[in-house]
C-alpha positions as CSV (number, residue, x, y, z in Angstrom):
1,X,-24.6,-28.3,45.3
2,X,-25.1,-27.8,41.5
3,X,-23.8,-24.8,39.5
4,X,-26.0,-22.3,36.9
5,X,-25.0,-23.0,33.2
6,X,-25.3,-19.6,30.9
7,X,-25.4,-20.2,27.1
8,X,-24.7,-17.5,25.3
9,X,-24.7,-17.6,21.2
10,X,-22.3,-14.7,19.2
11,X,-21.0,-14.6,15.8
12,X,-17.1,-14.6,14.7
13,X,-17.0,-10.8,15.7
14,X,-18.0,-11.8,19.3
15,X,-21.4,-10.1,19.5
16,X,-24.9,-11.4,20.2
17,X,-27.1,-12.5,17.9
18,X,-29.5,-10.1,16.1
19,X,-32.4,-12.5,15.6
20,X,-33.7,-15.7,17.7
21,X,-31.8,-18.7,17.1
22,X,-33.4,-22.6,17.5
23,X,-31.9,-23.9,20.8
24,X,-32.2,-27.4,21.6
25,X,-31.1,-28.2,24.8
26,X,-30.7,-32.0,26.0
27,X,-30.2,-33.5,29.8
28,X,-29.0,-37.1,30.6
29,X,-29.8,-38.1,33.8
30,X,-30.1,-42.3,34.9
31,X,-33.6,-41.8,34.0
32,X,-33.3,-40.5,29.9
33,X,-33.1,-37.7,28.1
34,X,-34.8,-35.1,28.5
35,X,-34.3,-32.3,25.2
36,X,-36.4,-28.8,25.8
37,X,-36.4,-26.1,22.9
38,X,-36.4,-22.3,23.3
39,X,-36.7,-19.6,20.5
40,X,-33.7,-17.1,21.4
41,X,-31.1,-14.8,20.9
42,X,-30.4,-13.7,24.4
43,X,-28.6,-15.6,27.1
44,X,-29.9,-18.6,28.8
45,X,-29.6,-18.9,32.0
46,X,-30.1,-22.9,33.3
47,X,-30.7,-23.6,36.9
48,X,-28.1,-26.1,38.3
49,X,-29.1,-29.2,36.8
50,X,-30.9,-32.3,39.2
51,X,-28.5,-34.8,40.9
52,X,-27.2,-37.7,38.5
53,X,-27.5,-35.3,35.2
54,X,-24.3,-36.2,32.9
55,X,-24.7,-34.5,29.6
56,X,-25.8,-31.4,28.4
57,X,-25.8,-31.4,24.2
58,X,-27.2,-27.5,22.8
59,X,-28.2,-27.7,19.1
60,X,-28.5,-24.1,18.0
61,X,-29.7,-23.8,14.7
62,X,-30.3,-20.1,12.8
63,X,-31.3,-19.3,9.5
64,X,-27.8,-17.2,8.8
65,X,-25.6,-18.9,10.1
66,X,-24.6,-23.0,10.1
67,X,-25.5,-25.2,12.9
68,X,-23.7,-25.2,16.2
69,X,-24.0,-28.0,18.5
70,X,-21.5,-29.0,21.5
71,X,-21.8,-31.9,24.1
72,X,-20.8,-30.9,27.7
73,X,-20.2,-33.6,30.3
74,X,-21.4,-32.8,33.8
75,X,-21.3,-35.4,35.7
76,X,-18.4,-33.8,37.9
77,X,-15.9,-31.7,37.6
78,X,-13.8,-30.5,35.5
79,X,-16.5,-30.3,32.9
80,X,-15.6,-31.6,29.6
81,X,-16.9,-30.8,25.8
82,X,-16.0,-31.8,22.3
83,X,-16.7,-28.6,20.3
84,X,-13.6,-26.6,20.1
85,X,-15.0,-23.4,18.6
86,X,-17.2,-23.2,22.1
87,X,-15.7,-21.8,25.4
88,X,-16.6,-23.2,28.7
89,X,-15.4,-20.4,31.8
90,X,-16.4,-21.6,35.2
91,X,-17.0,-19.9,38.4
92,X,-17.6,-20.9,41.8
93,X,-20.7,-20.7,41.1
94,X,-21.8,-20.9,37.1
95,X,-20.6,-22.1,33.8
96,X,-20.2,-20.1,31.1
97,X,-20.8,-21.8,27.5
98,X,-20.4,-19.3,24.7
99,X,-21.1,-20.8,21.3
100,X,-19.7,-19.0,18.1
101,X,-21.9,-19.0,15.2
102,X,-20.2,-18.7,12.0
103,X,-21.2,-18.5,8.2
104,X,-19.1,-21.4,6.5
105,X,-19.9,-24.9,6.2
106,X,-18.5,-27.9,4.2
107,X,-19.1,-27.5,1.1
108,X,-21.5,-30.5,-0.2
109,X,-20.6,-33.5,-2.8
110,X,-22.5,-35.6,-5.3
111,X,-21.6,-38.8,-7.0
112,X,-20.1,-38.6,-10.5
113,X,-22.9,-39.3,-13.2
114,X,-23.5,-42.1,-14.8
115,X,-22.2,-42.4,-18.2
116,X,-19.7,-39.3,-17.2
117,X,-22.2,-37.0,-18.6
118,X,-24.8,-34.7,-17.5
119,X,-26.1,-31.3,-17.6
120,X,-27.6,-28.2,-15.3
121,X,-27.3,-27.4,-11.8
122,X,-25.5,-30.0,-9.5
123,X,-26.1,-31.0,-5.4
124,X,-22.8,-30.9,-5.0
125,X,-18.5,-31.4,-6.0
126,X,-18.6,-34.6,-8.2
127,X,-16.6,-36.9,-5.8
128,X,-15.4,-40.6,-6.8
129,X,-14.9,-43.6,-4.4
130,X,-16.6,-44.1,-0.8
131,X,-16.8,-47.8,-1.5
132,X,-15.9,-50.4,1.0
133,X,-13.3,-48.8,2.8
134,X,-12.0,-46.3,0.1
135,X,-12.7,-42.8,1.4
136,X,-14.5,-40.1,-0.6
137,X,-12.9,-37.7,-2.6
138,X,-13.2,-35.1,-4.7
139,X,-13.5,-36.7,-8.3
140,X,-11.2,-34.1,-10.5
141,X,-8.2,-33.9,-8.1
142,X,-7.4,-38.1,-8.8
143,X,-4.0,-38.6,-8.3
144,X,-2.8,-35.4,-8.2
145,X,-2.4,-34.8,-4.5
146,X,-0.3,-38.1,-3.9
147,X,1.5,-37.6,-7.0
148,X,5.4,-36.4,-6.6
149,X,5.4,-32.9,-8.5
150,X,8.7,-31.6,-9.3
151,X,8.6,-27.7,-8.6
152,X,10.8,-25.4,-9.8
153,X,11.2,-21.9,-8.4
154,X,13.1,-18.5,-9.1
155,X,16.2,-17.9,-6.0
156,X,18.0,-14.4,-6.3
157,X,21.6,-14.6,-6.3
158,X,24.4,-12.3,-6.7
159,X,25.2,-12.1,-10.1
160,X,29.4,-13.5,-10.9
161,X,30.6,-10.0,-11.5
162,X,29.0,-8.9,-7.6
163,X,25.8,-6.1,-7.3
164,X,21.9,-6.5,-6.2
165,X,20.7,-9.9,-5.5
166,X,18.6,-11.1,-8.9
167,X,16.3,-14.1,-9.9
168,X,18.0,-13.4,-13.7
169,X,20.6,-14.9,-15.3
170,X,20.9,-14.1,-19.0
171,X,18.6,-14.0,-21.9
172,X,21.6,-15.5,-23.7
173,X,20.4,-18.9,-22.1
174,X,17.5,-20.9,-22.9
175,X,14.6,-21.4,-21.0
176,X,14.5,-21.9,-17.4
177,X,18.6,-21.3,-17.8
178,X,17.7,-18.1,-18.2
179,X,16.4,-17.5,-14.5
180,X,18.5,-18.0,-11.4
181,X,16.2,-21.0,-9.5
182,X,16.3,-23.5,-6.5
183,X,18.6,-27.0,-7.4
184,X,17.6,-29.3,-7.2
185,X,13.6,-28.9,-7.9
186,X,11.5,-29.0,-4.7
187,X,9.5,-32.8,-4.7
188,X,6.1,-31.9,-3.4
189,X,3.2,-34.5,-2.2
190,X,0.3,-32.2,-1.4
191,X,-1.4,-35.2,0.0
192,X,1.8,-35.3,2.8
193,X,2.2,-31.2,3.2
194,X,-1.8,-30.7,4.2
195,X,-5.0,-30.2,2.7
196,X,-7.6,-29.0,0.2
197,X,-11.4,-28.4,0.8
198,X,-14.0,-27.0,-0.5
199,X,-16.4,-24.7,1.9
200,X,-19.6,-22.1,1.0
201,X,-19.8,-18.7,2.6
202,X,-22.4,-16.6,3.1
203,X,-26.2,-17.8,3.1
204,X,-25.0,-21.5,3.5
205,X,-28.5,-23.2,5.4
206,X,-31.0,-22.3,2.4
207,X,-33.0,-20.8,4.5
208,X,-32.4,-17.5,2.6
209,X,-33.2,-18.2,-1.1
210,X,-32.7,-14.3,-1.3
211,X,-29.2,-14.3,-0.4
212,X,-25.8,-15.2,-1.8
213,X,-23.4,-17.8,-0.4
214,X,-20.3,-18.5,-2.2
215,X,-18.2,-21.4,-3.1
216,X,-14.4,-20.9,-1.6
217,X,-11.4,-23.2,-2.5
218,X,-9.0,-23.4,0.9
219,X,-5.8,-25.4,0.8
220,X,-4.3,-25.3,4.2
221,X,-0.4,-26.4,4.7
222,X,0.1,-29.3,7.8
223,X,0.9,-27.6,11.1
224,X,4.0,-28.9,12.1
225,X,4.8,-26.0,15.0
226,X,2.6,-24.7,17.1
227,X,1.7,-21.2,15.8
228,X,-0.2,-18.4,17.5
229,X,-2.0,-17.3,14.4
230,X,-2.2,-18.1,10.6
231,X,-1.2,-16.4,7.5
232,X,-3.2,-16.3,4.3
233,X,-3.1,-15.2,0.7
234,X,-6.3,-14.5,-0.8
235,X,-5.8,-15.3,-4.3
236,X,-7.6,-13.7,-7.1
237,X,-8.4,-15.4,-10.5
238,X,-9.4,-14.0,-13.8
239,X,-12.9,-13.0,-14.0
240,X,-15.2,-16.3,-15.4
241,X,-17.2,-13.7,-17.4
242,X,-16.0,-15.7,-20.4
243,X,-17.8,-18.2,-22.9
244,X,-16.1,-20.6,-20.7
245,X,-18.8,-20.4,-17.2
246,X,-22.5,-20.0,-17.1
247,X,-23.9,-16.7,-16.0
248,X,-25.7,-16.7,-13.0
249,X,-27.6,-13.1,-11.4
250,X,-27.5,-12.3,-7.9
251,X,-28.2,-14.2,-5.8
252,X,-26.6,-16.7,-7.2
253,X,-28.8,-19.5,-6.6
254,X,-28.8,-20.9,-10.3
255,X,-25.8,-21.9,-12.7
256,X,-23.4,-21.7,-9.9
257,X,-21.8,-23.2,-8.3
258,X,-21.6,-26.8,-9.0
259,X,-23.4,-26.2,-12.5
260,X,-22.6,-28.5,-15.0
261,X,-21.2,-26.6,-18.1
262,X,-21.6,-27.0,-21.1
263,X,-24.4,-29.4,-21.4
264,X,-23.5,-33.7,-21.8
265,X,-20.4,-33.4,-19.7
266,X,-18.9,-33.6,-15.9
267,X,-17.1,-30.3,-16.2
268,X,-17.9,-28.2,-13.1
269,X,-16.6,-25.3,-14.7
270,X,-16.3,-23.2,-11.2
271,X,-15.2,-26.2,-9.3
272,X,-12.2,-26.6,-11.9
273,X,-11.2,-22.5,-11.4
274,X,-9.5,-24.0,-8.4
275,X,-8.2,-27.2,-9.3
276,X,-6.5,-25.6,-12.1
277,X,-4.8,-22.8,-10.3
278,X,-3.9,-24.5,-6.7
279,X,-3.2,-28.1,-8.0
280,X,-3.3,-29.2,-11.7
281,X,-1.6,-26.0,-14.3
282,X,-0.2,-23.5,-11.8
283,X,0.6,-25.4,-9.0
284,X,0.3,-22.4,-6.6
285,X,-0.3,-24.7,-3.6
286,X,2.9,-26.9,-4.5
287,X,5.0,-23.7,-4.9
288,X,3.8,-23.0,-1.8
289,X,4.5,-25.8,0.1
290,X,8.5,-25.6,-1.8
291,X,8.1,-22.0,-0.3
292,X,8.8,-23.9,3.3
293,X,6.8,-20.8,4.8
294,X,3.2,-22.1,3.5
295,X,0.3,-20.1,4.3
296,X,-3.6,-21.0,4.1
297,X,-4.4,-20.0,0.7
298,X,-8.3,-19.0,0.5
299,X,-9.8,-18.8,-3.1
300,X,-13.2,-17.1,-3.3
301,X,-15.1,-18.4,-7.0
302,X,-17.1,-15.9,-8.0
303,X,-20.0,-16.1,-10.5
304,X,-19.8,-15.0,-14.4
305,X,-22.9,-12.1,-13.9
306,X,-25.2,-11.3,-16.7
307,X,-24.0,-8.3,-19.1
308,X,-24.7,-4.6,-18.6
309,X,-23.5,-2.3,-16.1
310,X,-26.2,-2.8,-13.3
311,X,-25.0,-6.9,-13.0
312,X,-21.0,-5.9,-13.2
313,X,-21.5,-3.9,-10.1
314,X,-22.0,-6.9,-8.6
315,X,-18.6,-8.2,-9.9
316,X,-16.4,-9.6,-6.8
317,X,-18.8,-8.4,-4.1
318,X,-18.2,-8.6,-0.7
319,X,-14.7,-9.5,-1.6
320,X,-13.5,-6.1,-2.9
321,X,-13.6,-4.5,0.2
322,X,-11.5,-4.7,3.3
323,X,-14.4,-5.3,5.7
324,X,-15.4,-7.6,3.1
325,X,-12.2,-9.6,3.1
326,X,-11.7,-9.0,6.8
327,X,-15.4,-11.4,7.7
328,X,-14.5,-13.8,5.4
329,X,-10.9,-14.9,6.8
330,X,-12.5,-14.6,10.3
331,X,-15.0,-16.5,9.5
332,X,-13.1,-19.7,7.5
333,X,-10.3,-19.0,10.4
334,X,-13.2,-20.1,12.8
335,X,-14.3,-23.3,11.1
336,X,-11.3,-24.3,10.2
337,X,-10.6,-24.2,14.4
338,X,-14.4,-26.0,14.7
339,X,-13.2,-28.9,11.9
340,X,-9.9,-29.7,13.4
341,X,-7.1,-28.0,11.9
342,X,-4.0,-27.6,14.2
343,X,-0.7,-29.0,14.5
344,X,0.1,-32.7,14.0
345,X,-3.1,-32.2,11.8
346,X,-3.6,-35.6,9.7
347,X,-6.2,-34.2,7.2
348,X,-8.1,-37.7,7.0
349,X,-11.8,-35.8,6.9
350,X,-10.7,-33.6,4.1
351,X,-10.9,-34.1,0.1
352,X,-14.3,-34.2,0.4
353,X,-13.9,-37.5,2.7
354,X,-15.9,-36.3,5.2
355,X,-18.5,-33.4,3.2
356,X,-22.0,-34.1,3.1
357,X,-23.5,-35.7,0.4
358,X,-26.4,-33.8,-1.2
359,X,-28.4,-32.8,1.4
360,X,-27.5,-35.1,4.2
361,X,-25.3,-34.3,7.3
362,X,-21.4,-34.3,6.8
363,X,-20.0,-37.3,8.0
364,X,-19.8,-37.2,12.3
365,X,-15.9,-38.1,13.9
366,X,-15.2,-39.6,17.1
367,X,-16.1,-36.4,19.7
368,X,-12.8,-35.1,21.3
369,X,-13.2,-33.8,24.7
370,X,-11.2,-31.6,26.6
371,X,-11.4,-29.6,29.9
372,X,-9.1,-27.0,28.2
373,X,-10.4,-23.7,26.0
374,X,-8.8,-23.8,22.9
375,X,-8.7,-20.2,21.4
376,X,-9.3,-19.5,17.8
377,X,-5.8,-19.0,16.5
378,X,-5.2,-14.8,15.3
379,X,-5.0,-13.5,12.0
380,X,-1.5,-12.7,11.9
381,X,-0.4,-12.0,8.2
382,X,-3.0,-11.2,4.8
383,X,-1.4,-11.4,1.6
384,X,-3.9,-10.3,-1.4
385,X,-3.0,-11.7,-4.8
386,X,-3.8,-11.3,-7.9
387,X,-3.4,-12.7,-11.4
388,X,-4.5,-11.2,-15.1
389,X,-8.1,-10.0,-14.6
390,X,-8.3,-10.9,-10.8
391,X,-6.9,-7.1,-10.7
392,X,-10.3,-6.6,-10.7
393,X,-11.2,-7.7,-7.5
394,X,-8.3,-7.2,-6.1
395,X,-7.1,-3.3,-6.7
396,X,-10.4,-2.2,-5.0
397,X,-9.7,-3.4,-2.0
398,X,-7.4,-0.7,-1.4
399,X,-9.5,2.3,-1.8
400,X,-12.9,0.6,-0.5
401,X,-12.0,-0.3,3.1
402,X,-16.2,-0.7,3.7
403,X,-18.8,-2.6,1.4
404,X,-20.0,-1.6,-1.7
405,X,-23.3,-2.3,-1.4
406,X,-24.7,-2.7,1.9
407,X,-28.2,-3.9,0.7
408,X,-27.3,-6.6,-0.9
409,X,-24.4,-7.9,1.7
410,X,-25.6,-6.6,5.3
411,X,-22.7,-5.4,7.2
412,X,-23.6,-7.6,10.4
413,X,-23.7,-10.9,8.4
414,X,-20.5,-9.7,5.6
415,X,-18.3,-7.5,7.6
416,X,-15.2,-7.0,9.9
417,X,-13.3,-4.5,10.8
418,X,-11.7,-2.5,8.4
419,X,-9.0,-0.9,10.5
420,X,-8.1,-4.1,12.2
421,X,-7.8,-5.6,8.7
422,X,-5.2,-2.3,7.3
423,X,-2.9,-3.8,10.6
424,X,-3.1,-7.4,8.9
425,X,-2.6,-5.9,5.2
426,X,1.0,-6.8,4.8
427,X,1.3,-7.5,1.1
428,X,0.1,-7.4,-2.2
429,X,1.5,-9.7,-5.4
430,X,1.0,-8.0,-9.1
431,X,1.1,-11.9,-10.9
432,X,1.1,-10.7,-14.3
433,X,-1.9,-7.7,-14.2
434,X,-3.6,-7.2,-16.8
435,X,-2.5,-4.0,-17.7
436,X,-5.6,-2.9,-20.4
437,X,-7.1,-0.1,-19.3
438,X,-10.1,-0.8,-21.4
439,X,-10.5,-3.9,-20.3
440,X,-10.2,-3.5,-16.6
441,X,-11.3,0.4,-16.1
442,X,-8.2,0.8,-14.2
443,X,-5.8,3.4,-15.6
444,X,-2.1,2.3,-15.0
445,X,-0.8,5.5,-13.5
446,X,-3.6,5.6,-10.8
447,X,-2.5,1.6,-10.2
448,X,1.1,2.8,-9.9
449,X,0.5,5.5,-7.7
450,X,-1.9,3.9,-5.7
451,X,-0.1,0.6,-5.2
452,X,3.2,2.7,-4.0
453,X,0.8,5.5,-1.8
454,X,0.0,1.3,-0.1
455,X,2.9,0.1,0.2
456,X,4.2,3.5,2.2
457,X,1.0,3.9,3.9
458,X,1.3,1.1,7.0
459,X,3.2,-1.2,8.8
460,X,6.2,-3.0,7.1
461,X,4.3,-3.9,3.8
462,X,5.5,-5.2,0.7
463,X,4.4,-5.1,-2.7
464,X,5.6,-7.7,-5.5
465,X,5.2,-7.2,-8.8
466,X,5.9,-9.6,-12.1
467,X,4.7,-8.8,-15.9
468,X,5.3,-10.7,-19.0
469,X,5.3,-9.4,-22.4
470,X,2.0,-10.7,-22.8
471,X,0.3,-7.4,-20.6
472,X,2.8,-5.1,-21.4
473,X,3.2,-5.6,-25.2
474,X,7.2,-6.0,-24.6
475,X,7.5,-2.2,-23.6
476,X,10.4,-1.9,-20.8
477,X,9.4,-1.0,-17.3
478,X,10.5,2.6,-17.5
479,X,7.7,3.2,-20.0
480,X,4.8,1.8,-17.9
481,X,5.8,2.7,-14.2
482,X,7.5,6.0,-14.4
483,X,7.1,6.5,-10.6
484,X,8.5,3.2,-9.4
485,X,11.6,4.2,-12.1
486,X,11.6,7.8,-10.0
487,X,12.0,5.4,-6.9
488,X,15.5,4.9,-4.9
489,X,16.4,1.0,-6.3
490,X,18.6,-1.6,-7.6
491,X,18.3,-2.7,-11.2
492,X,19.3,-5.7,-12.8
493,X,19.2,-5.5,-16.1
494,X,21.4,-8.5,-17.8
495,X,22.1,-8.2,-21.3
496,X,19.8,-9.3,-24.2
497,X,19.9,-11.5,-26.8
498,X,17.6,-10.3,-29.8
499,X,13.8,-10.1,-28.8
500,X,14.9,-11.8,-25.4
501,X,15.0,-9.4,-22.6
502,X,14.6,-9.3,-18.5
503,X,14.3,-6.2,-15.9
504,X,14.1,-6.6,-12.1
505,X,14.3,-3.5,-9.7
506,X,14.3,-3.5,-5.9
507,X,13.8,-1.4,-3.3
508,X,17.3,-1.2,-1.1
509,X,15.4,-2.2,2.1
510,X,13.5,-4.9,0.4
511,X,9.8,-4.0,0.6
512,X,8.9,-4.1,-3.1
513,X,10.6,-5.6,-6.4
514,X,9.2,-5.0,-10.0
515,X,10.4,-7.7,-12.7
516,X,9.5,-7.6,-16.1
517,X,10.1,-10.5,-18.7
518,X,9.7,-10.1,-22.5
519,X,7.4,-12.9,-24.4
520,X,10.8,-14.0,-25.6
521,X,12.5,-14.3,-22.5
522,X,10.3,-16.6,-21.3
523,X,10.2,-19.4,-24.6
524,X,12.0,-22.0,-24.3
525,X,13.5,-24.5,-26.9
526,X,13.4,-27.6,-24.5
527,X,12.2,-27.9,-20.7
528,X,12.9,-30.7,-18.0
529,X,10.1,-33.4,-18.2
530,X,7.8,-33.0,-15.6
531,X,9.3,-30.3,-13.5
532,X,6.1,-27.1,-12.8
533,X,5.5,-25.0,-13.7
534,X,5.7,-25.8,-17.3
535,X,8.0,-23.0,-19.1
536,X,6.2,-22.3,-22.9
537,X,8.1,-23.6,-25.6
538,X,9.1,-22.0,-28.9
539,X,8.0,-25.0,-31.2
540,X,4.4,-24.0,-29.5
541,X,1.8,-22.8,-32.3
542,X,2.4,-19.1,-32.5
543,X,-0.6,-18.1,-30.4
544,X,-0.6,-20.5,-28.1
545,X,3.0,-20.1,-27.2
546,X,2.7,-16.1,-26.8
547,X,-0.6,-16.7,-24.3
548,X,1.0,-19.2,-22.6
549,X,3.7,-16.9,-20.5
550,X,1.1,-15.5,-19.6
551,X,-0.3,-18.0,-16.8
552,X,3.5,-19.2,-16.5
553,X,4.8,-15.5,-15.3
554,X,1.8,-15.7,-12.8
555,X,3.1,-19.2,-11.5
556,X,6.9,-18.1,-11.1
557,X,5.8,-14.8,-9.3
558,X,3.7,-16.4,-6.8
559,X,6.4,-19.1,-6.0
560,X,9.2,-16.3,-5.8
561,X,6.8,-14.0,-4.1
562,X,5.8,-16.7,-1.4
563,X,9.4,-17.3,-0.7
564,X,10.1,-13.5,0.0
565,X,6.8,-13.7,2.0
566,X,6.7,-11.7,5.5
567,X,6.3,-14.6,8.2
């Protein structure tokens, strides 16, 4: 006797539905196929399928959220299926199929253009190759993820004469002698430690014109225990509201994000954010990977908006909010369980090797079956990260644990649970704030009492903080964080050697450090060939060399900070 099949469709949070979803369902019996559709968002309840029937396939398509679609074999039992972000619970007398709808897809590609140069809005990442048997890949990245990088990152160390573990030496050195660091330098082949892809969030099936979606950089490390749950750093960049990115209003439909800027080129302006912070100038993914604790790193782009107060508003929505951040990591948490990724992971269909091309289907793998649920891993550990301007997006996270705006990002398609996320919360890393209050709206003492009210506020958290002369004008720490100096703490404090000067405190028990770097202190006259990040050197052109520690103080905190990192 044959055995009831319930379908049931829910999102990432596990609830139903909230409008009807597309449901194609399809029998194989020795006779054919035989597909039936239903408009839905309640539970199906099949009647034991005829004698002889060997596959059920469900298509579930929905206008928020990215197609679904699992194959379950039926012929006997166990029952089988290949879609591991689907769980199957049989009963004596039913099976159970509960298929999770989420909000991410692959992000798509395009073919570079011909000539190298074009102009406007773009289908897709520019990818390169795909002939014969060379795989796809994103065009930008080139050699970069099988080239050996040396990486070079700061280790504390007792200083000769004994006291508080320091990553300082001496400012009476030069360059990266003047910084206690790992020998040798870490060799790092991103192509052998895991992999990069590009995914949208939000409004991904154009079915909503009206609605946002968002481009999202993930580089995920290779799996090589098995885990219960993954850690992630969300990493904030400087805002694009600069000369250097096309403005785009909300939604967000036009000049981003695969827009083609300026005019007569192949930049991808918002497609290079990411290659230039994970992989190419600030190697955070290497330093990473050297961390030998890598997390997923997840980098929401956002859009340059239009001046005026109305459009700044708008300025890192839904991502400045707990709630906000909370749906997103669920939600790239659950497709990266639906594409694949888990230990002994070999990261062949990512690149772009496997991303659809324009508007076609991504490229289909060999279905993997399996008898056995495989549960979406936990969120275990949130780091939120920041760099210059990205203070922007990320400070408000702490105060706004719901959305700002409702209306424009509905809570049941853009939110999580804000309490849950406060458990996850374990850290926060200061890479080089800007520290203009003008410029950011932030005043410094309500940062400085609001990022050590955090810290204090829940479980074991940590707060990491590095600043170069570059947002602090070369005034000591004392001057600009007069609460942290009121704090129980270790200083290191070696001595200086004309404009070249270096301050680290720490908290005794570890949970936050504070180390500030004069412009000088971190010139160099010469620096190893090759070895990231690259320290700024004194021969420079005057304003070049002073902006550059700038983006070099963010590169050495995240490596040291991801070393410290909570695992």
């Amino acid at each position: 006797m044959g055995i009831d099949i319930g379908i049931e469709m829910v999102d990432v949070l596990g609830r139903p539905l909230a409008t009807d979803a597309e449901v194609t369902l399809e029998l194989e019996d020795p006779s054919g196929v035989h597909p039936g559709t239903v408009h839905t968002n309640q539970k199906i309840i099949m009647s034991a399928p005829a004698p002889g029937t060997s596959r059920l396939t469900v298509t579930v398509k929905h206008p928020d959220y990215a197609t679904q679609r699992v194959t379950v074999r039926i012929g006997s039992l166990p029952y089988y299926w290949d879609n591991p972000g689907c769980e199957l619970v049989m009963t004596p007398t039913s099976a159970e199929l509960k298929i999770v709808m989420g909000r991410v897809r692959q992000a798509p590609i395009t073919a570079t253009p011909f000539g190298g140069k074009t102009k406007g809005d773009q289908p897709g990442v520019f990818y390169q190759g795909g002939v014969g048997r060379e795989p796809k890949q994103y065009a930008a990245l080139g050699g970069f993820l099988t080239l050996s990088t040396p990486v070079r990152t700061l280790e504390d160390a007792v200083p000769p004469g004994g006291g508080a573990p320091s990553v300082l030496a001496g400012a009476a050195a030069d360059g990266w002698d003047r910084f206690n660091f790992t020998k040798p330098d870490t060799p790092v082949v991103l192509s052998r430690s895991g992999g990069f892809i590009w995914l949208e969030y939000g409004s991904v099936t154009g079915a909503r014109v009206t609605e946002p979606r968002f481009l999202i950089a993930v580089w995920a490390p290779a799996l090589t225990d098995a885990v219960d749950g993954l850690d992630y750093v969300v990493f904030y960049s400087p805002s694009t509201a600069t000369s250097d990115y096309p403005r785009a209003s909300f939604p967000f439909r036009t000049n981003y994000p695969y827009t083609v800027f300026p005019a007569n080129t192949m930049r991808q302006p918002y497609v290079d954010l990411a290659y230039r912070y994970l992989i190419i100038n600030a190697v955070l993914a290497h330093a990473s990977v050297a961390s030998k604790k890598p997390p997923v790193i997840v980098m929401p782009i956002f859009p340059a908006v239009p001046d005026g107060k109305d459009s700044a508003k708008q300025m890192w929505q839904p991502f400045n909010s707990q709630e906000g951040v909370h749906r997103l990591l669920l939600e790239v948490t659950q497709f990266l369980h639906c594409f694949g990724y888990e230990r002994g992971s070999t990261f062949s269909r990512w690149q772009g090797a496997t991303a659809p091309e324009g508007n076609l289907p991504q490229v289909t793998m060999p279905p993997s079956f399996s008898s056995q649920n495989r549960p979406r891993p936990k969120i275990r550990h949130v780091t939120l990260a920041g760099f210059s301007s990205g203070i922007s997006g990320l400070f408000p996270v702490i105060a706004n644990a719901g959305l700002v705006s409702t209306m424009s990002y509905p809570p049941a398609l853009f939110a999580a649970d804000a309490g849950a996320f406060a458990d996850l919360w374990r850290e926060i890393w200061d890479l080089d704030f800007e520290l203009n209050e003008k410029a950011t709206g932030i005043q410094r003492a309500k940062l400085e009492k609001t990022l050590i009210d955090w810290r204090a506020g829940g479980r074991d958290r940590r707060l990491r903080m590095h600043h170069s002369g570059y947002t602090t004008g070369n005034a000591r720490p004392a001057k600009l964080f007069p609460a942290f100096a009121a704090l129980p703490k270790t200083v290191s404090a070696p001595p200086s050697a004309g404009a070249a000067w270096a301050e680290e405190w720490r908290d005794t028990a570890g949970h936050w450090s504070l180390a500030f770097y004069s412009t000088a202190y971190l010139q160099a006259t010469t620096r190893p060939r090759d070895v990231q990040p690259l320290i700024p050197l004194v021969t420079d052109p005057p304003a070049r060399r002073d902006a550059a520690v700038h983006p070099f103080t963010g590169a050495i905190a995240f490596g040291h900070a991801a070393k410290l990192r909570l695992v």
